[in-house]
VEXDREN-2710 file (C-alpha; in Angstrom, 1 decimal):
% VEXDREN-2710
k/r/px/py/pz
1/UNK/107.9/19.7/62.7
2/UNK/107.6/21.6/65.9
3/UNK/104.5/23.4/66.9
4/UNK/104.6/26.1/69.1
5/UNK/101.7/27.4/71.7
6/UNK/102.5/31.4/71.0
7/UNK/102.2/30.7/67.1
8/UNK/99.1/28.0/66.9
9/UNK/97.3/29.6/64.4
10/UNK/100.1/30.6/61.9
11/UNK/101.5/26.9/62.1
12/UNK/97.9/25.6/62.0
13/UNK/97.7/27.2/58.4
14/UNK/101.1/26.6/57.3
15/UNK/100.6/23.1/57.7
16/UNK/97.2/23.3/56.1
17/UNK/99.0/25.2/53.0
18/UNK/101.1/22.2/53.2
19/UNK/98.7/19.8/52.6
20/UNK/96.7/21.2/50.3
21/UNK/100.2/21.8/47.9
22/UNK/101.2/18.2/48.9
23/UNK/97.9/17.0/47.2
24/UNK/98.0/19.3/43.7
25/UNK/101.6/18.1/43.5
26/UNK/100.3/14.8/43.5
27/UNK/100.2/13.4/39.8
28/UNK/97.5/12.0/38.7
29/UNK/96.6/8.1/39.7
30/UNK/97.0/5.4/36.4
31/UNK/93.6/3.7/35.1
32/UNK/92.3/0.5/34.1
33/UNK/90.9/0.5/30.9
34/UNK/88.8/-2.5/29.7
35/UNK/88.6/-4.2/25.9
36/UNK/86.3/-6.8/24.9
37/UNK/85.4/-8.0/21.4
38/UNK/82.4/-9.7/22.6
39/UNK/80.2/-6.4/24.2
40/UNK/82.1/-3.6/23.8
41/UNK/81.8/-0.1/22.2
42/UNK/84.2/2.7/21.4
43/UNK/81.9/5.0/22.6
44/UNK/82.1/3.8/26.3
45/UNK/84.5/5.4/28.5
46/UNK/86.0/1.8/28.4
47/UNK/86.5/2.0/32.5
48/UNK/84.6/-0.7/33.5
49/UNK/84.6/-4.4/32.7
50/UNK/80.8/-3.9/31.7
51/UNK/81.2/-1.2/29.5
52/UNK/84.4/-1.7/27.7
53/UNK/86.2/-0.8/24.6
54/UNK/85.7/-2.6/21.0
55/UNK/89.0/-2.5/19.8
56/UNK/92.2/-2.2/21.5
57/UNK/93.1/1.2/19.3
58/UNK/90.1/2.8/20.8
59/UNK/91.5/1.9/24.6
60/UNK/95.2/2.8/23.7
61/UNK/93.3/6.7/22.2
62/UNK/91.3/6.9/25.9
63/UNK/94.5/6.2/27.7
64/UNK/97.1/8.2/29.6
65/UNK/100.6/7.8/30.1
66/UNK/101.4/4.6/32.5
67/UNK/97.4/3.4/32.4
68/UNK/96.5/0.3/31.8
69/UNK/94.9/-1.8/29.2
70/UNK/93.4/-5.2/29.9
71/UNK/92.1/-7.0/26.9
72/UNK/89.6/-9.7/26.7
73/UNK/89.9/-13.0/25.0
74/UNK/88.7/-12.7/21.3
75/UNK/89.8/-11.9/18.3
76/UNK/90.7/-8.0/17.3
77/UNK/91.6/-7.2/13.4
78/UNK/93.8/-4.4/13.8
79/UNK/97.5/-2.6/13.9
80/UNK/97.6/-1.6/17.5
81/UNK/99.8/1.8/17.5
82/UNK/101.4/2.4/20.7
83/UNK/103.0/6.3/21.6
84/UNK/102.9/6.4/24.9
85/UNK/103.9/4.3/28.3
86/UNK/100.9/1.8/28.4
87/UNK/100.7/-1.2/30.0
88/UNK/99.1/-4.0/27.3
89/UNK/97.6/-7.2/29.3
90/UNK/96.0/-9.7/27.6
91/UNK/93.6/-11.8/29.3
92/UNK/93.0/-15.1/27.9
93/UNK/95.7/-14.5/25.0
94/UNK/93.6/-12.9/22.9
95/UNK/94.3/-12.1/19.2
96/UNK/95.8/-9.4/17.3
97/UNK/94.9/-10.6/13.7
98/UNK/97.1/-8.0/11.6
99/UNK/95.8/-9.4/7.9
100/UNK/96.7/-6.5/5.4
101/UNK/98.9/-4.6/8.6
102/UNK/102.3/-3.6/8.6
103/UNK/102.1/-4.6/12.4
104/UNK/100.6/-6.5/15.0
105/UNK/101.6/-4.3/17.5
106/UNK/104.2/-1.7/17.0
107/UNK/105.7/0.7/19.8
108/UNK/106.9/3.8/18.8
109/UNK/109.0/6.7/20.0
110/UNK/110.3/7.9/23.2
111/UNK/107.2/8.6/24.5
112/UNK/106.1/4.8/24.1
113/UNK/109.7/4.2/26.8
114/UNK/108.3/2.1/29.6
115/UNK/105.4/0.4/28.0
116/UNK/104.9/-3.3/28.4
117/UNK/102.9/-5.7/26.3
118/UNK/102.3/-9.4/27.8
119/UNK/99.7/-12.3/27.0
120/UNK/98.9/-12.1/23.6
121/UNK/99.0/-13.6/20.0
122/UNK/99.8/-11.2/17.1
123/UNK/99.2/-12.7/13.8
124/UNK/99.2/-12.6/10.4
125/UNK/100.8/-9.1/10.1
126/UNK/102.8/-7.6/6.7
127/UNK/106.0/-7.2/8.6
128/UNK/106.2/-7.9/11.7
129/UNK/103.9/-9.5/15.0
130/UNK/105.1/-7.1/17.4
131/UNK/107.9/-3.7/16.5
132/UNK/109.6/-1.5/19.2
133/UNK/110.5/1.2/17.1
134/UNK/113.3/4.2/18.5
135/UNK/112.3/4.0/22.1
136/UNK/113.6/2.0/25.2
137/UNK/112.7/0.3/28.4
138/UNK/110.5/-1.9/27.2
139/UNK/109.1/-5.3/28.4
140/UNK/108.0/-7.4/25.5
141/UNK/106.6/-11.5/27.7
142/UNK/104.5/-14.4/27.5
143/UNK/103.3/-13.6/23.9
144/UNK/102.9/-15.6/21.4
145/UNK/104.0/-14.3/17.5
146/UNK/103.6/-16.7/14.6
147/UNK/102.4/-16.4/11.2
148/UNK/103.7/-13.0/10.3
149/UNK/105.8/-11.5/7.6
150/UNK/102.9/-12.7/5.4
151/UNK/104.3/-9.4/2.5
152/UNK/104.1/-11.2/-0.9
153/UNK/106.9/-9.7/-3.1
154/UNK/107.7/-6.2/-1.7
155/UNK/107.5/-4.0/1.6
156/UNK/105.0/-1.1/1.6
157/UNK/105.7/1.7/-0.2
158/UNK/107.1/4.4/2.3
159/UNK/108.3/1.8/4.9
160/UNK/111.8/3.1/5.5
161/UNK/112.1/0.1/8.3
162/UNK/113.0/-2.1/5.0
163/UNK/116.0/-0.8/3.5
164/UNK/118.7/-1.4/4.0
165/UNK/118.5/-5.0/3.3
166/UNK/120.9/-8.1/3.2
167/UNK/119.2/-9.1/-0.2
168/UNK/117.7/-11.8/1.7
169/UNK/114.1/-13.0/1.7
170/UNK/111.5/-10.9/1.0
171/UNK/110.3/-8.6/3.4
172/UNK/113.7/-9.6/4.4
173/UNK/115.0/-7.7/8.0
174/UNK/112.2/-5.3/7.2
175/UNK/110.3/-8.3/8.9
176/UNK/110.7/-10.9/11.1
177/UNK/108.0/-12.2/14.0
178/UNK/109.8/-9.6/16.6
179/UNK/111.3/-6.8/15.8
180/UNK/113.8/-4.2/18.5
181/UNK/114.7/-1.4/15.7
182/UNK/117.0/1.1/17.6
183/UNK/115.7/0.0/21.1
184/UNK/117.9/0.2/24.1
185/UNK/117.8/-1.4/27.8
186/UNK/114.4/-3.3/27.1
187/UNK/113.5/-7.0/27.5
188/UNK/112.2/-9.8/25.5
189/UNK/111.3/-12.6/28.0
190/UNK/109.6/-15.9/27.5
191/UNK/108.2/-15.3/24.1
192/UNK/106.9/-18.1/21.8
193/UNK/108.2/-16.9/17.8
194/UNK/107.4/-19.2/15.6
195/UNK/106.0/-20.0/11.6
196/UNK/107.3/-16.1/10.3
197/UNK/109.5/-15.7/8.1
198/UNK/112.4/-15.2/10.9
199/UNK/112.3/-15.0/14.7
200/UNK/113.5/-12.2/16.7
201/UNK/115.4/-9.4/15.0
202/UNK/117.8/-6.4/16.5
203/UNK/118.6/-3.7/14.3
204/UNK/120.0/-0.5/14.6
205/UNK/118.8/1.8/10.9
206/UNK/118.4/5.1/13.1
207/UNK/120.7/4.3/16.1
208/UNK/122.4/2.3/18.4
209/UNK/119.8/-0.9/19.8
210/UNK/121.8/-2.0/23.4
211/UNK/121.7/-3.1/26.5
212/UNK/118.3/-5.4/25.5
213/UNK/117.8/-8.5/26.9
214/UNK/116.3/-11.2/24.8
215/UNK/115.3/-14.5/27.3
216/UNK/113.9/-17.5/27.9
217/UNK/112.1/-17.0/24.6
218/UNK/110.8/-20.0/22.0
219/UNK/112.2/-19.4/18.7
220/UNK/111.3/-22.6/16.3
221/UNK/109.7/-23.5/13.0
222/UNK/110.9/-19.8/11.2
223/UNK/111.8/-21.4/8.3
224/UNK/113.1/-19.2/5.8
225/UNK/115.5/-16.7/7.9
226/UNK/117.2/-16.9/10.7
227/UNK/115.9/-17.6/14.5
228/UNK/117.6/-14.8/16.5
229/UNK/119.6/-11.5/14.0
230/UNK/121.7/-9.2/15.2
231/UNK/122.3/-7.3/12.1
232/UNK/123.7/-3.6/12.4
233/UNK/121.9/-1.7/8.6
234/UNK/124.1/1.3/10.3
235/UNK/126.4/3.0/7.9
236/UNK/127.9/5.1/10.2
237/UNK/128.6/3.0/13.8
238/UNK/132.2/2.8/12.4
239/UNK/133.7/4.9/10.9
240/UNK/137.7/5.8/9.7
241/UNK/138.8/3.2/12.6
242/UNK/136.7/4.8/15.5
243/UNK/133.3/3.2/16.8
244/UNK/130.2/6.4/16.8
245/UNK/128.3/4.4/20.2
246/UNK/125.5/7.1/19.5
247/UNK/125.5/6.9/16.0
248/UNK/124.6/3.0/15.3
249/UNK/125.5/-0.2/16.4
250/UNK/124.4/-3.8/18.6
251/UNK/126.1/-3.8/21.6
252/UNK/126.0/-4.8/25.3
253/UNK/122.8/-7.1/24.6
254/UNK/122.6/-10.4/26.3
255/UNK/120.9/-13.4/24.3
256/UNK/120.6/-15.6/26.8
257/UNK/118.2/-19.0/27.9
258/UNK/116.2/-19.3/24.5
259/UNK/115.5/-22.1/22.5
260/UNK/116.2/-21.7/18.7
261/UNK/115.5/-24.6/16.9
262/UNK/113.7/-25.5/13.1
263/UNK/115.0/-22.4/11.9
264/UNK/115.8/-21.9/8.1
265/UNK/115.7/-24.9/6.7
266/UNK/114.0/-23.5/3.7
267/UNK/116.2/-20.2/3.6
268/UNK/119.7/-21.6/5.2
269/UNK/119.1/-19.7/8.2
270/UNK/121.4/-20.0/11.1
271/UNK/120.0/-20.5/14.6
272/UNK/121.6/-17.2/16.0
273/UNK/123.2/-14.4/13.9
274/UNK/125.4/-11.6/14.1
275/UNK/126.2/-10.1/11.1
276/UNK/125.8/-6.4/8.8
277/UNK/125.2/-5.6/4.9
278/UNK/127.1/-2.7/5.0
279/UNK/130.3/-0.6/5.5
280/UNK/130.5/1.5/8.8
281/UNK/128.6/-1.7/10.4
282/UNK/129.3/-2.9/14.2
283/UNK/128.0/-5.5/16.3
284/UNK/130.1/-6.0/19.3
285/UNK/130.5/-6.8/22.9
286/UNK/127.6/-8.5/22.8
287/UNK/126.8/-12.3/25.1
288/UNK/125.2/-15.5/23.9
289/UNK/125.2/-17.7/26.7
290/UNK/122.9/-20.5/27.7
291/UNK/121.1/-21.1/24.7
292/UNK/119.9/-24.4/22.8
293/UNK/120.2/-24.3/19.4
294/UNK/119.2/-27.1/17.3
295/UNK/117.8/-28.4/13.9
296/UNK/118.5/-25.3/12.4
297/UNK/119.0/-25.1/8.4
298/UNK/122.5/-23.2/8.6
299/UNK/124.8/-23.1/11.5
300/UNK/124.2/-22.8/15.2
301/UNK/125.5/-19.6/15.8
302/UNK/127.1/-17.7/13.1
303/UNK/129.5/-13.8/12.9
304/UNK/130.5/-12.8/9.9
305/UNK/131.4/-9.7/8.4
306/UNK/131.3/-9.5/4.9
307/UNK/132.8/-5.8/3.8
308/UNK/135.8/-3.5/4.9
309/UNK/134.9/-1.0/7.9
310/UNK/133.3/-3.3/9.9
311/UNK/133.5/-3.8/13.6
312/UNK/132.8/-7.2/15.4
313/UNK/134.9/-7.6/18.4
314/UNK/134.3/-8.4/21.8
315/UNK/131.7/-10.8/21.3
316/UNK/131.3/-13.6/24.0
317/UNK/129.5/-17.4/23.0
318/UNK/129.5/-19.3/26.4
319/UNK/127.8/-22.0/27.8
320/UNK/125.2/-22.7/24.6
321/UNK/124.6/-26.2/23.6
322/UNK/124.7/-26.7/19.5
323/UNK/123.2/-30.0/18.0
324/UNK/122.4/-30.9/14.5
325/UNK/122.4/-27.8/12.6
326/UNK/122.8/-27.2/9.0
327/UNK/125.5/-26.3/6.5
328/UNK/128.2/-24.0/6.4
329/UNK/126.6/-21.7/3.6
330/UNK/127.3/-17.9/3.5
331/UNK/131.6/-18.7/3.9
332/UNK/134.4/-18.7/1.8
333/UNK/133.5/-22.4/1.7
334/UNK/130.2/-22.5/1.2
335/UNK/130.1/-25.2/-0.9
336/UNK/130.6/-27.2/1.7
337/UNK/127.6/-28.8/3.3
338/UNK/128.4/-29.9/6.3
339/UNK/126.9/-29.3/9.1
340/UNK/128.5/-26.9/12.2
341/UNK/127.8/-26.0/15.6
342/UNK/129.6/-22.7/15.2
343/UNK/130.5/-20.3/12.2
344/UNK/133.2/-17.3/13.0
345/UNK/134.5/-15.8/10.1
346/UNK/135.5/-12.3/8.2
347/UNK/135.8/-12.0/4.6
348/UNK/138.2/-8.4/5.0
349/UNK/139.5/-7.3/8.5
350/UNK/140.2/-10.2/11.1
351/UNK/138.3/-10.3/14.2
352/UNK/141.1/-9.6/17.0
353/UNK/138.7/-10.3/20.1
354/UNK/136.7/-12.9/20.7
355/UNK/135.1/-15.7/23.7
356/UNK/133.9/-19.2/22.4
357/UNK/134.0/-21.0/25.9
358/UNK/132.1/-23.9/27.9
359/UNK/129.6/-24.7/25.1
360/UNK/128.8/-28.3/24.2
361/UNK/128.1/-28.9/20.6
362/UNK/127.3/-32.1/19.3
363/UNK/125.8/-33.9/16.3
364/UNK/127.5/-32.0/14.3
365/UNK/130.9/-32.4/11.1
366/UNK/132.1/-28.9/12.2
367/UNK/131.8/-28.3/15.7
368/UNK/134.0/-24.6/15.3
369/UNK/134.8/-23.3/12.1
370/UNK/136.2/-20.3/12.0
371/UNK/137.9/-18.0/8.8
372/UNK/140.4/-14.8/10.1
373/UNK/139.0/-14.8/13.7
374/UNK/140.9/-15.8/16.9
375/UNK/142.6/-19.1/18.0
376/UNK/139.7/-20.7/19.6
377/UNK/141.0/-23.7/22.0
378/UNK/139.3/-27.0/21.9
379/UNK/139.8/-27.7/25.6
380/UNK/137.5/-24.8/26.6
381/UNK/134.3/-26.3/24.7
382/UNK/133.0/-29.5/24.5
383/UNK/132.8/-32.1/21.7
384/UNK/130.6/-35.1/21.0
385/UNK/129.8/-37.2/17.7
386/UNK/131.3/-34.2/15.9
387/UNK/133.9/-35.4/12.9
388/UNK/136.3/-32.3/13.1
389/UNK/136.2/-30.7/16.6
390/UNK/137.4/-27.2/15.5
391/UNK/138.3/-26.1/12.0
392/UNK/140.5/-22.8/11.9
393/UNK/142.2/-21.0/8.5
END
């Protein structure tokens, strides 16, 4: 900006006007708010380490959008709602114990897009350890979820999350330890899931969950469901031939660098899963690359698509290492006990596009076996101590 000797004063106050606008544009600065089991009270403004919160509810009530919540070590016997972009630290890992919850921790809604929740344990919750719920761009790290889906015989009543189910185990996909339901462009990162009733669960009930990424994450010891699920509930993803991308559906996620291992072998739950319950159904262009899967009751990594009006294609498995997983189960054959490294099949419409590339299975009868899905070719994986390399009808 020029200033000019004849006009002093007028640029003096038009660059004081300036200023001052500069300053109310300015939004306001994100807080730290503080949580400690041990001294705190709800009644405190909670911005100070020495007078904190009580419970993490009461920091998360206090809090504006894109503040920050840092949470003692301790133990805190709630369902921590989350509706707006916070920023959830644990220090110490301390505890969410959920006993009678629906949820550990659940995020909700677009206004919750953005928040991130890292360092602690969620426990012992209904459903599940930690839900992101019809929002986006979230970071879900370095917790640790065990011990959930701890409902007895049936969901809540009111908990539309539940249905539709696979007529699996009860809560069934209304549960798992982790949870994206209709989430897109968020990340799951170096997670330890373990002792629920399944692992980490993708859904897509009231739209399309995509373009997650779900890494570097512990999956083990769920042993009555599956490890990772990619199950669309969606009725209406495909319909008369033509995918509805803003309707429903999986797609464009990456699973990629987890371990999934000691998963249902009490259930004949595979180590990773793509599959739906219902017509109009579509999980597709979606990559599994990386991962270790092994010890798992039912096969490494398993598609299948059970009913007309389903859409599975474009699916990529590379790279993953498969070792001593469980039976067939859930396939034409399932009579057949033998164990396999991967499962590709389709009970109605053949899968026309698929990649099973560079992955080393061993330990294993099956290494591929695949029902009306593409030729996979044995010289693009690798193969050892398995009895029948590749299996296709």
């Amino acid at each position: 900006m020029k200033f000019h000797a004849l006009s002093g004063k007028v640029t003096l106050a038009a660059a004081t006007f300036l200023a001052s606008s500069a300053v109310a544009a300015t939004p306001a600065m994100a807080k730290t708010l503080y949580v400690s089991a041990s001294h705190g009270s709800d009644t405190n403004s909670c911005t100070s380490k020495r007078k904190p919160c009580a419970t993490i509810s009461g920091a998360v009530s206090k809090a504006g959008r894109r503040d920050q919540i840092r949470v003692a070590s301790g133990t805190y016997a709630e369902q921590v709602t989350v509706n707006k972009d916070l920023k959830l630290v644990g220090v110490g890992h301390p505890v969410i114990d959920a006993t009678s919850h629906i949820n550990g921790i659940l995020i909700q809604g677009a206004g919750a897009a953005g928040t991130s929740v890292s360092g602690f344990t969620a426990e012992n919750a209904l459903n599940e350890g930690i839900l992101a719920q019809r929002t986006s761009r979230v970071k879900i790290f370095d917790n640790l979820v065990e011990d959930n889906d701890q409902g007895s015989s049936a969901p809540p009543a009111g908990d539309a999350e539940c249905a539709p189910t696979d007529g699996g185990n009860v809560p069934g996909d209304c549960g798992e330890g982790l949870h994206l339901f209709t989430v897109a462009n968020s990340k799951v990162t170096g997670n330890t899931v373990k002792d629920n009733s399944g692992g980490i669960l993708l859904t897509d009930e009231l739209g399309p969950t995509h373009g997650n990424v779900i890494s570097h994450n512990r999956v083990r010891d769920n042993v009555t469901d599956c490890g990772i699920t990619i199950a669309s509930h969606s009725t209406t993803a495909y319909v008369n031939g033509k995918l509805q991308r803003h309707k429903g559906g999986i797609y464009n996620n990456v699973i990629s660098h987890n371990l999934s291992a000691g998963n249902g072998t009490a259930g004949a739950g595979a180590g990773i899963l793509m599959a739906s319950p219902t017509p109009g159904g579509a999980v597709y262009d979606n990559t599994v690359t990386r991962n270790t899967v092994t010890g798992n009751g039912q096969g490494g990594f398993v598609l299948h698509s059970r009913l007309a009006g389903q859409f599975f294609n474009g699916n990529k498995v590379i790279a993953n290492r498969f070792s001593n997983n469980g039976a067939l189960g859930d396939t034409p054959t399932s009579g057949d006990s033998q164990k396999t490294g991967i499962i590709v099949w389709s009970a109605v419409t053949k899968i026309k596009k698929l990649t099973v590339s560079g992955n080393r299975i061993s330990d294993e009868y099956y290494g591929i076996w695949t029902d009306n899905a593409p030729k996979i070719k044995k010289s693009r994986n690798k193969f050892r101590d398995v009895t029948v390399d590749i299996f296709q009808s």
